[in-house]
C-alpha positions in Angstrom: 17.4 -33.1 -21.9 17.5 -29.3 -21.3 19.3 -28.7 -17.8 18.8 -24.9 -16.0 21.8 -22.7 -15.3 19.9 -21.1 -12.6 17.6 -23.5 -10.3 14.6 -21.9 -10.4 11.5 -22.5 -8.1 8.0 -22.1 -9.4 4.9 -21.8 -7.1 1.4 -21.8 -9.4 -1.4 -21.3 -7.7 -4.9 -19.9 -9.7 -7.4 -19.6 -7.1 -9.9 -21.6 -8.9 -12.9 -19.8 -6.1 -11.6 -16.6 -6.1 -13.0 -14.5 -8.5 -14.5 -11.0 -8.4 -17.2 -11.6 -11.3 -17.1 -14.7 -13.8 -16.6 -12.6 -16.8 -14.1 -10.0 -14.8 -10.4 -9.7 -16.4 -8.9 -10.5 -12.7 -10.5 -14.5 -13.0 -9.1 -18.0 -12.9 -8.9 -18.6 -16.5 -5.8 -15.7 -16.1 -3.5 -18.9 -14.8 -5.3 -21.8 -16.2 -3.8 -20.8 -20.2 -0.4 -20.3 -18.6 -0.7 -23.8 -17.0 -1.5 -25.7 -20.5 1.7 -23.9 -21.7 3.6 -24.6 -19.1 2.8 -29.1 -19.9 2.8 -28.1 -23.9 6.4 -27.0 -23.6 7.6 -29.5 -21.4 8.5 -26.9 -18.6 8.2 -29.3 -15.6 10.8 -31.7 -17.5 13.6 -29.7 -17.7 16.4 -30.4 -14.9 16.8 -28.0 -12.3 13.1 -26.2 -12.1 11.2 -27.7 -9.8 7.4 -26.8 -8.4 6.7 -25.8 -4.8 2.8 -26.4 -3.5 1.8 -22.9 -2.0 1.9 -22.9 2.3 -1.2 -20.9 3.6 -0.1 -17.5 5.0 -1.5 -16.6 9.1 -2.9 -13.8 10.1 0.0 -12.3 11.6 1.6 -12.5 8.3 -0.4 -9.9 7.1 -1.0 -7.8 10.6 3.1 -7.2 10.1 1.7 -5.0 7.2 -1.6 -4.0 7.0 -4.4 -2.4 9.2 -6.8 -4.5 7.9 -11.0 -3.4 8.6 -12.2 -4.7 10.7 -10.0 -7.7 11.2 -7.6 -9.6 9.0 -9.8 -12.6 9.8 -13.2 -10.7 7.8 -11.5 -9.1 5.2 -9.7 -11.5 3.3 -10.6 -14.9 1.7 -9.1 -18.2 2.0 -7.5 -17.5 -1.7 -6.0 -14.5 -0.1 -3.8 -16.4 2.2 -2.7 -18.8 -0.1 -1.6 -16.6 -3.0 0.4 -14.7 -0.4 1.4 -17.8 1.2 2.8 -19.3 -2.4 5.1 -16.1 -2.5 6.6 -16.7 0.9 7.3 -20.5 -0.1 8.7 -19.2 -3.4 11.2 -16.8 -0.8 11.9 -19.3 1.0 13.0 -21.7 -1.2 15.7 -18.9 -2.0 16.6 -18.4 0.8 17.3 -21.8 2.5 18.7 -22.0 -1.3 17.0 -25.1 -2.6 17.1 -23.2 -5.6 18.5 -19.9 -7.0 15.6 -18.1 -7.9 11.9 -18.8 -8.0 8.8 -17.1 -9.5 5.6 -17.1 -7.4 2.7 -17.4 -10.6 -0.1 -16.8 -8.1 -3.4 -15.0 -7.3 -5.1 -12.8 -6.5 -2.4 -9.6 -6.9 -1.7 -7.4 -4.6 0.3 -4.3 -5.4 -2.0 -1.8 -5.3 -3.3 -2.5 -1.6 -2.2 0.0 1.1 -1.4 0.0 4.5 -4.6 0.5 5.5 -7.4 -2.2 3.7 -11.3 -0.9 3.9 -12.1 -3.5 0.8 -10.2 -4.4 -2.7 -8.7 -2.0 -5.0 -7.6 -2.5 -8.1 -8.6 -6.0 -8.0 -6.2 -6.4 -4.9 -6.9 -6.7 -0.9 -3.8 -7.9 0.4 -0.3 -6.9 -0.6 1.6 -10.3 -1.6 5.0 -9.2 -2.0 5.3 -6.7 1.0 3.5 -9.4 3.2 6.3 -12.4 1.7 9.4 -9.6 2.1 8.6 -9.0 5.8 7.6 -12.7 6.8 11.1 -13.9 5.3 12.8 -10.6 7.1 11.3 -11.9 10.3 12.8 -15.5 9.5 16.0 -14.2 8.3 16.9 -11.1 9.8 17.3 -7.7 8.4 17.7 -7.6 4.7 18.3 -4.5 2.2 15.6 -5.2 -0.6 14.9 -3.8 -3.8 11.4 -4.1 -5.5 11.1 -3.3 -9.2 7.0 -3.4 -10.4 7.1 -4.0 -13.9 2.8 -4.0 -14.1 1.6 -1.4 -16.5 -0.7 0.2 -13.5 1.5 2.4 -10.8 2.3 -0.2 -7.6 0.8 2.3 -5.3 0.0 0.0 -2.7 3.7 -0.8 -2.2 4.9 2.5 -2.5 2.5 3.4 0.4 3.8 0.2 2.2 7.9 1.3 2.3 7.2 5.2 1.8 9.6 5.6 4.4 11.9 2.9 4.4 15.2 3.4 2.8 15.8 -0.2 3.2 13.4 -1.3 0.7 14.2 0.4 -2.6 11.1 0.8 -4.8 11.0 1.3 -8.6 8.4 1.2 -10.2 7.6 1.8 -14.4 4.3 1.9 -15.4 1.9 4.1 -18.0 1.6 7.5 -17.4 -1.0 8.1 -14.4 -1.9 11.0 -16.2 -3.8 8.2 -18.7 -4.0 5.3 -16.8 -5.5 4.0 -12.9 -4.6 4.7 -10.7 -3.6 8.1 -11.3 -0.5 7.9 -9.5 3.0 7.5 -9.6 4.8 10.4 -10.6 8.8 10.9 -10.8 7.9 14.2 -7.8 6.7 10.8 -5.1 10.1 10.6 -3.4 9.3 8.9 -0.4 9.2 9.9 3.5 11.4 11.9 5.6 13.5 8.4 6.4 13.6 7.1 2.9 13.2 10.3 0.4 14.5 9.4 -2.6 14.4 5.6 -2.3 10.7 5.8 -3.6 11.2 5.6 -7.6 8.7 6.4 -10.5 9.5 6.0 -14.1 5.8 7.3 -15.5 6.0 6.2 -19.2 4.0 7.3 -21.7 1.2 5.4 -24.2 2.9 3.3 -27.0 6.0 2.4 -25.2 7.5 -0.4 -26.3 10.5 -2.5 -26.3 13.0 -0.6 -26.9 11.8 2.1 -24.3 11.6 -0.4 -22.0 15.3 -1.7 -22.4 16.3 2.0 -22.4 14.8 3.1 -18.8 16.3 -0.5 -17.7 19.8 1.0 -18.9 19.9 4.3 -18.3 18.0 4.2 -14.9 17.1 1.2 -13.1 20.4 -0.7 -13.5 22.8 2.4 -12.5 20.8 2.6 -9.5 20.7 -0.7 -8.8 24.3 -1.2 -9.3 24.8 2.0 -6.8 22.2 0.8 -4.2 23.8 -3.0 -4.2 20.3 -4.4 -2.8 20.7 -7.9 -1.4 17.5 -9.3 -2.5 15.7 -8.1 -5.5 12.1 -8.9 -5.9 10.3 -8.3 -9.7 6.5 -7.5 -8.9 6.1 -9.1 -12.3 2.8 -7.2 -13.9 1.9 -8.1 -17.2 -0.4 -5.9 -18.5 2.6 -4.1 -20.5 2.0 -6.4 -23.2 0.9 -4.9 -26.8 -2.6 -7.2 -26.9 -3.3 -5.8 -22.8 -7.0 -4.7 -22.5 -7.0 -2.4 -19.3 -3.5 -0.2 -20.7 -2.0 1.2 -24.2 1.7 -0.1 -24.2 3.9 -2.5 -26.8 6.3 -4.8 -24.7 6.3 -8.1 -26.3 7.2 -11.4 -24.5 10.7 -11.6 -25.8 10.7 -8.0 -24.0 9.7 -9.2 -20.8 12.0 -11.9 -20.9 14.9 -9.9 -21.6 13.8 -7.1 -18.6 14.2 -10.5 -16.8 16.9 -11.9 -17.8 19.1 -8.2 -17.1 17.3 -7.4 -14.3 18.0 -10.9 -12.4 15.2 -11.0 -9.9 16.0 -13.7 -7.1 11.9 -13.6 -6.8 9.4 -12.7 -9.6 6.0 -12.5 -8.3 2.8 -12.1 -10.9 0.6 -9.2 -10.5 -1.7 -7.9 -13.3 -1.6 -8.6 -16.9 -5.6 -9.6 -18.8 -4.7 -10.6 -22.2 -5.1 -13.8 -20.9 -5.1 -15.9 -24.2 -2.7 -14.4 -26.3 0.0 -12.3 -24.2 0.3 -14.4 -20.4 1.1 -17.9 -21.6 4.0 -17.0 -23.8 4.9 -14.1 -21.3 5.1 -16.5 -18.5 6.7 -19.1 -20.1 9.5 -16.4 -21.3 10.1 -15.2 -18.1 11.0 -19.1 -16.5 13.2 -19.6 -19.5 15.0 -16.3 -18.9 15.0 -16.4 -15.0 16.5 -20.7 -15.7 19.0 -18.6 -17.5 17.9 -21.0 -20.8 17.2 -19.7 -24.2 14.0 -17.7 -24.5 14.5 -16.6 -28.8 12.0 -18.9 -29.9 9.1 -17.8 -27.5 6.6 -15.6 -30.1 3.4 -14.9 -29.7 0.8 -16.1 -32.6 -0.1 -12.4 -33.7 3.8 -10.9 -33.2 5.4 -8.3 -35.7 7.4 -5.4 -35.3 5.1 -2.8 -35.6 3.2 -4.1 -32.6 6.5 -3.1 -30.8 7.5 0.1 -32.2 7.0 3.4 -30.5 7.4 6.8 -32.3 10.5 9.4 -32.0 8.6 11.5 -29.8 8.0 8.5 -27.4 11.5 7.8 -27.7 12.2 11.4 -26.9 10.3 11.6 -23.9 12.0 8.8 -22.5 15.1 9.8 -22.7 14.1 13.2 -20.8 12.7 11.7 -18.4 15.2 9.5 -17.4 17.8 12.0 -17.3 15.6 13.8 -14.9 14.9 10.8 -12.9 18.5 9.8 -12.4 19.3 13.5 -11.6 17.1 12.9 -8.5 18.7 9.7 -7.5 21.8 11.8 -7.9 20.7 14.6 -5.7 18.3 13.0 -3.2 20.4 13.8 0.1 20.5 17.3 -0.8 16.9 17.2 -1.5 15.7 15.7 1.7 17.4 18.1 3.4 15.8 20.9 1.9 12.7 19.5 2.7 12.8 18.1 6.0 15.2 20.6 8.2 14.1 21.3 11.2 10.7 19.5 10.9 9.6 17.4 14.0 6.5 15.3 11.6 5.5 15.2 8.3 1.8 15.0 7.6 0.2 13.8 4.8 -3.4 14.5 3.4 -5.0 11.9 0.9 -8.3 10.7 0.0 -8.2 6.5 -1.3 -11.0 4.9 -3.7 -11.8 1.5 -3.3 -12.9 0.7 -6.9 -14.3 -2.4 -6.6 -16.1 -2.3 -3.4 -16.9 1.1 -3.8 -15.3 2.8 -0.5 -13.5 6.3 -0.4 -11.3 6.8 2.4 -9.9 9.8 4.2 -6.5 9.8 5.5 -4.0 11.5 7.3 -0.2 9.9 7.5 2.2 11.7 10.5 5.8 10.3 10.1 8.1 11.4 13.2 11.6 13.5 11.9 14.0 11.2 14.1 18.1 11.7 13.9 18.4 8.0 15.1 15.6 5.8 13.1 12.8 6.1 10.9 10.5 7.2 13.3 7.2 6.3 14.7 4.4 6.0 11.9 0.9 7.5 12.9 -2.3 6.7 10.2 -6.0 8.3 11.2 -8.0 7.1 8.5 -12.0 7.4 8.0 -14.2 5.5 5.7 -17.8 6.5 4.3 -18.8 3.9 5.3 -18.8 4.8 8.8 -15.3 3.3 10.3 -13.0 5.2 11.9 -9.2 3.9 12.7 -6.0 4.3 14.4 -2.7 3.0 13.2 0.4 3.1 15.2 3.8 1.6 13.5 6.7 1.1 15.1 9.6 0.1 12.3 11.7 -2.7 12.5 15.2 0.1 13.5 13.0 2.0 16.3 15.0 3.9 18.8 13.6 3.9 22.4 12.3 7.1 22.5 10.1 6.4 19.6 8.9 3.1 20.7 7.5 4.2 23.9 5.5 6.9 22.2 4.2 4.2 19.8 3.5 2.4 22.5 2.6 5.3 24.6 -0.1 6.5 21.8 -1.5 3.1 21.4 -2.5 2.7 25.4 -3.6 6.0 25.9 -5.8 7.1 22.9 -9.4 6.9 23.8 -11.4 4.1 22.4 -14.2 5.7 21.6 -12.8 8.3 19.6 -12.0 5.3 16.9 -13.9 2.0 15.4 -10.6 0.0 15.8 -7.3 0.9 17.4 -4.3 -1.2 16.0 -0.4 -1.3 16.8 2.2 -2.8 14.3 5.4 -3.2 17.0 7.9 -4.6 14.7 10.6 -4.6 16.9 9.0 -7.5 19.1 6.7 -8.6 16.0 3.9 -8.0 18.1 0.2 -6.5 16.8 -2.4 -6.0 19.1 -5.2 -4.0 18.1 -8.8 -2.8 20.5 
């Protein structure tokens, strides 16, 4: 009998009455393959993994996150709780060390959903692993995290989340947003005035394949790692890298992903996207609990595998290397940096408009972030929807000196109700979120 080097935890949840459309690439049938791979290959007999049942996340779960509209309550399903609900029981088995590492294989996703939720995006309304990280921070105290999105499409959501938290590194590589949604994450996104430089992109371009994926993981993400010495690291694990994906244009292979996972070491993998769901998420799946088990993951080949699917041409190759150089330059240089930027500013505003893809809603929003000497400063967030809502967000981070607490606190009794549809204050240092 095979026996695990590495106890490893695995949550599966597929959300068999969730489902935007029947025929949509974000549907139950996504998990369902993975699950008769799972049986075939005798996954649940193997000593030392052993299979968690999902808890159901509460609405203060995601309030420590999100300014949800209207209310947590209307805006997310019953699915929606329980896919974030199996990541925080995958954490938590970590962390009270029943096992060494677990992998949440849950949905819906999450990565691309903001701070501030009008609807779903990018097939995602709630954002699982910032909503798991901060529920086991409250359980557990303060931890330094790092979150490394391996899904092909940028993990905007997230970076919006800990824009301005230095204690949450964020790497994420992904296709070029130049050719792929959402359009964003580019190496020049460095973070806020409190975390610049903690916010990474690796923006890859089409045809990448495994061995440009193994580089970045060399040249970048493990030199930083090594330097930032994070004491958690969480894999958003996003599929849709694969060479048979039908929303992007890369060539990882399973093997690949199992390898990034094996080097990379995550203490928590999490699913996100990834819609070749016949012939690329079973055997990617299945790779990745062999590799994170620390057991042999050689023989796991898709049906359709050869080398050419994995190549990627010299000037691919070339462009890699480039930009990593210029990415680890900025690691390099990033107190420097935010110190050119920042000196003597009090706030830092910024101006963005957000689409809401699948429910059709474009926002307008405007992000202040108080300059503070002795924390990260009090968050603001006016944001409008055409749709006719109007909001106030008020955040007060978990290190908040008292100065900036009372104005959070300050702002959030004084503004005038009728200015806004829904007020709402995220007061982490009491984990308290009231909203009128």
């Amino acid at each position: 009998m095979l026996k695990a080097k590495n106890k490893l935890g695995i949550v599966f949840f597929p959300a068999f009455d969730w489902a935007i459309s029947p025929t949509h690439p974000e549907r139950q049938e996504r998990l369902l393959y993975t699950q008769d791979q799972i049986f075939e290959e005798g996954i649940e007999d193997i000593e030392g993994i052993k299979f968690f049942n999902p808890i159901v996340a509460t609405p203060k779960d995601i309030k420590r996150v999100h300014f949800a509209v209207p209310t947590v309550e209307k805006r997310l399903t019953e699915s929606h709780f329980i896919s974030v609900g199996g990541a925080i029981k995958a954490m938590q088995s970590v962390m009270n060390k029943r096992v060494d590492k677990a992998f949440a294989l849950i949905r819906p996703p999450g990565h691309h959903a903001h701070r501030v939720v009008y609807g779903d995006r990018g097939f995602c309304v709630v954002n699982v692993e910032a909503v798991m990280l901060e529920r086991i921070r409250q359980e557990f105290g303060d931890l330094k995290v790092a979150i490394i999105d391996t899904d092909c499409h940028h993990g905007d959501g997230t970076q919006d989340i800990y824009w301005n938290d230095k204690n949450t590194l964020f790497i994420s590589f992904h296709q070029d947003g130049r050719t792929l949604y959402p359009g964003t994450g580019f190496i020049d996104e460095l973070g806020g005035p409190s975390a610049y430089g903690y916010n990474i992109n690796i923006p890859l371009p089409p045809q990448t394949g495994d061995e440009g994926f193994e580089y970045v993981l060399d040249n970048v993400v493990m030199p930083i790692l090594a330097e930032y010495k994070p004491d958690i690291i969480i894999n958003s694990a996003g599929q849709d890298n694969h060479y048979s994906d039908p929303l992007a244009s890369m060539n990882f292979s399973a093997r690949g992903y199992a390898k990034l996972n094996e080097r990379l070491s995550p203490d928590v993998a999490v699913l996100e996207g990834g819609y070749s769901i016949e012939g690329a998420l079973p055997y990617i799946n299945v790779g990745i609990i062999l590799a994170m088990a620390g057991l042999d993951y050689s023989q796991v080949i898709e049906p359709d595998f050869s080398p050419d699917k994995v190549s990627q041409t010299r000037q691919v190759t070339r462009e890699i290397e480039r930009l990593s150089a210029e990415i680890i330059t900025l690691w390099k240089h990033r107190a420097q940096l935010a110190e050119q930027k920042f000196k003597g500013k009090k706030y830092v505003e910024n101006h963005r408009q957000v689409y809401y893809d699948t429910d059709n809603i474009l926002e307008n929003q405007i992000q202040k972030f108080k300059v503070c000497s002795h924390c990260s400063g009090v968050n603001i967030i006016t944001s409008s929807s055409d749709k006719g809502a109007k909001i106030l967000g008020i955040t007060i981070p978990r290190d908040a000196c008292k100065e900036c607490q009372k104005e959070g606190h300050d702002l959030f009794e004084n503004t005038n109700k009728n200015k806004f549809t829904n007020i709402y204050l995220q007061d982490r240092i009491n984990d308290e979120y009231p909203s009128k």
